[in-house]
C-alpha positions in Angstrom: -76.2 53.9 -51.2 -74.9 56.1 -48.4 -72.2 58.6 -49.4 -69.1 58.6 -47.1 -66.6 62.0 -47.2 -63.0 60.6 -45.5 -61.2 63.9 -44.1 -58.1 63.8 -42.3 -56.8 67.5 -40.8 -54.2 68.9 -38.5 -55.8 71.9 -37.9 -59.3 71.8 -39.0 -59.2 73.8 -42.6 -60.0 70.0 -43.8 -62.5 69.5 -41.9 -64.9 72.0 -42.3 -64.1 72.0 -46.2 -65.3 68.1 -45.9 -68.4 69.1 -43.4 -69.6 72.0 -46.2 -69.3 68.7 -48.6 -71.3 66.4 -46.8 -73.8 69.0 -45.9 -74.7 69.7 -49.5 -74.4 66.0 -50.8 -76.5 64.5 -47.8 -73.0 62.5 -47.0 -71.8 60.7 -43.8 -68.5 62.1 -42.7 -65.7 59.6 -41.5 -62.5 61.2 -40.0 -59.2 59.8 -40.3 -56.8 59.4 -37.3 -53.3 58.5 -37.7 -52.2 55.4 -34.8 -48.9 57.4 -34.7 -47.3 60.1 -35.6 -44.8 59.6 -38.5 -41.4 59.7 -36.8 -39.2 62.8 -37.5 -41.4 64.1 -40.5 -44.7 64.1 -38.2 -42.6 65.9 -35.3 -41.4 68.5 -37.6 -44.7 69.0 -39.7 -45.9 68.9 -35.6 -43.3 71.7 -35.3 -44.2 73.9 -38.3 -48.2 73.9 -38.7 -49.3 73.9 -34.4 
């Protein structure tokens, strides 16, 4: 059985957390991505973290 590590990052602290992961379990990595931003909470975390 093949083990999957799911990350999902705005600005890639998640992702290479999630790539140091699968490196040392042998894991596939599977990204998330959103369809859409979340209206007025997605613009504003948009706003605050890019």
């Amino acid at each position: 059985m093949k083990i999957r590590i799911a990350w999902f990052s705005r600005n890639g602290h998640t992702e290479r957390v999630a790539a140091t992961i699968a490196r040392l379990l042998d894991a596939e990595l599977v990204q998330i991505v959103p369809l859409r931003e979340s209206g007025m909470t997605g613009a504003l975390l948009k706003t605050l973290f890019l």
